[in-house]
Steps between C-alpha positions, in 0.01 A plus 500: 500500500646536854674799611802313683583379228603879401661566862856449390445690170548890619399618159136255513449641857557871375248481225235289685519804774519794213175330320302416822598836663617792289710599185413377178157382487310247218126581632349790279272717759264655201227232486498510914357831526182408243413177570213614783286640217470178265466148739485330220850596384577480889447143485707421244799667612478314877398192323832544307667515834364173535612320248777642394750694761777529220298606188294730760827694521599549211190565335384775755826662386404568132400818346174566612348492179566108451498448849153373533489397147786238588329404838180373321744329255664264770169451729290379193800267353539453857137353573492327161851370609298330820259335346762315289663401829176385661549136509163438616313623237368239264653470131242662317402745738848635529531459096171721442643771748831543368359562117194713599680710802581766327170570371428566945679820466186640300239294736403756797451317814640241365710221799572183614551302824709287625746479192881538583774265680555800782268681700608889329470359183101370552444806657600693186285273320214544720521855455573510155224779441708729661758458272288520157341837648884653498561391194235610331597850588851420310565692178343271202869430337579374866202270534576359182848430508413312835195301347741382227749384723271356716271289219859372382609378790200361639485289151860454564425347884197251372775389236725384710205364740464262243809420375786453750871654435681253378778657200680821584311607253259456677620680795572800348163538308353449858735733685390746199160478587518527863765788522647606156146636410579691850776669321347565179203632671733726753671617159186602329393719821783686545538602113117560549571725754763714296694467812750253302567514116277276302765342392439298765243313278679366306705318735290212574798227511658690739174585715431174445856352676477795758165246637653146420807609679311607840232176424817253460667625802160420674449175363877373614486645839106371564632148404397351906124754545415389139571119578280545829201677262521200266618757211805406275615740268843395486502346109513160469781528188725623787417280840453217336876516381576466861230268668210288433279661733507889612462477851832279516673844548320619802557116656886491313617856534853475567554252205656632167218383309299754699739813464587481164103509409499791747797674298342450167180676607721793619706499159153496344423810692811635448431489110289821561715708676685707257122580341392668812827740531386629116185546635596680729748734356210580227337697860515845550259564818661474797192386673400238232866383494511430847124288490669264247870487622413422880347175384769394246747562774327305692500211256831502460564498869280206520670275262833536678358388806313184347789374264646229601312554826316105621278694753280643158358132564397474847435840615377899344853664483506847454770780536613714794283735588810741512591436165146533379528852620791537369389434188190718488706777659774474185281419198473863355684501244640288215842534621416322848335233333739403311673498813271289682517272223917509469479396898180217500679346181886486677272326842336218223845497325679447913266207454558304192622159548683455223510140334137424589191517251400835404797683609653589205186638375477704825832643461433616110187631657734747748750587245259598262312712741814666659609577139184655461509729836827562451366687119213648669712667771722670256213611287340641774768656640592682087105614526544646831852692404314637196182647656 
């Protein structure tokens, strides 16, 4: 994300110099202070640096009573994440990992080298031990609620190791596995935790479309580093409607062909969005609102930048680093992010050609979601006029 991009945007440039220097503030100074007195727990949280700038900020943010609890979370899904990306590993090998990894987490000493497609992410796995000793200090409903994840979505991962994603169907059982099980898992901790209602439990559809939402978002954007990797997760129900072969797009990417399978991965995407905003609404921490809405907003960012956008196929487009800050700086309460999503949904709407495939779809898409906002803003503003 390059900062000149946000040079002529006065309001980008104010927030990236309020978050980098003063003001309002996302990193939560309670861990910092601790941190000396357990190395093990030390590790992890630079390690999340690492591998994870954005999560590391939001996550150091929570209530200190999940805090570490959600930072074990991400690192382990995190390093079972990596060995699913490892392209090296042989078929089997990688299989037999996925299925038995979460078993590691009870295994003391317990690493392995040289597994991982970056350098931070074998490191983590080369230092696994570290990580089991933290969380085995975790409260027992913690470490289970982790292990269960974990075991599903490592089953999940040699699934799909097998099999390739070929329906939607498909794709959304495998974006379930990788990242709705994030938001099912994220749901069970914080009702755990009594720091949300456990109510939240019983929400798994819409924990579930808080992860596909973030994991689609990746997918579309990571269309030209995926190609590169030799990964294809784009389903072959969609793509194929479009081309023969899926790296014509990164060699055609101004042809129509090419942008209209673009646009109907963002509609597909787009399918979740109205989920997430119920999700969200159902919050009442301020702290735990802001881990999940920063992310969403985000998202939704994201997919106005990539629709309709040819660059998604030859190069890793991301937004301006002023409006990232922007974002992260606004998303605190459900009022602004309807708001974020009432602006990111009138850029994709600026963008619509209208007449080409997909397009009509798109534009149901908006006017069902500005309908939507449009609802949510006037309930929220009745609840806030009563209390």
């Amino acid at each position: 994300m390059s900062i000149k991009k946000s040079i002529l945007k006065p309001k980008e440039m104010a927030a990236l110099l309020k978050l980098k220097f003063g003001g309002k503030k996302i990193n939560g100074q309670h861990r910092n202070g601790n941190l000396k007195n357990d190395s093990n727990l030390a590790y992890c949280y630079n390690t999340l640096d690492k591998v994870s700038r954005s999560f590391a900020a939001v996550i150091r943010q929570l209530p200190e009573e999940i805090s570490d609890v959600v930072c074990l979370f991400y690192l382990i899904l995190r390093a079972l994440d990596s060995i699913e990306d490892d392209m090296e590993l042989s078929r089997d090998d990688k299989i037999n990992l996925l299925r038995e990894f979460y078993s590691k987490n009870y295994k003391r000493g317990w690493n392995i080298s040289n597994v991982g497609d970056k350098e931070e992410y074998r490191d983590l796995l080369a230092n696994y031990d570290k990580v089991i000793e933290a969380f085995l200090v975790l409260e027992v409903k913690y470490q289970e609620i982790i292990t269960d994840i974990c075991q599903k979505m490592g089953a999940g991962m040699a699934d799909f190791v097998e099999e390739e994603v070929t329906s939607i169907k498909d794709y959304n059982l495998y974006c379930h596995y990788v990242a709705g099980l994030v938001g099912i898992g994220l749901s069970d901790i914080f009702s755990a935790s009594e720091i949300e209602s456990r109510e939240l439990e019983s929400k798994e559809e819409l924990s579930n479309s808080m992860g596909l939402f973030l994991q689609k978002t990746n997918i579309v954007r990571d269309y030209k580093e995926d190609l590169d990797e030799n990964r294809n997760f784009w389903p072959e129900e969609i793509w194929t409607q479009y081309s023969a072969k899926f790296e014509d797009f990164s060699l055609n990417p101004e042809k129509l062909e090419s942008i209209s399978c673009l646009n109907h991965m963002v509609n597909d995407a787009l399918s979740h969005a109205t989920d997430c905003l119920d999700y969200l609404k159902i919050l009442r921490n301020e702290r735990v609102f802001r881990f999940c809405a920063i992310p969403q907003a985000m998202a939704i960012a994201t997919l106005a930048e990539v629709y309709n956008n040819q660059k998604v196929f030859t190069e890793n487009v991301k937004i301006r680093k002023g409006l990232a800050a922007k974002l992260i700086l606004s998303a605190d309460s459900i009022q602004e992010v309807v708001k974020i999503y009432q602006e990111m949904t009138s850029v994709i709407a600026g963008k619509i050609q209208h007449g080409t495939p997909n397009a009509k779809e798109t534009s149901e898409l908006i006017h069902k979601m500005n309908a939507y906002c449009k609802l949510a803003l006037t309930e929220a503003h009745k609840t806030h006029e009563i209390a």
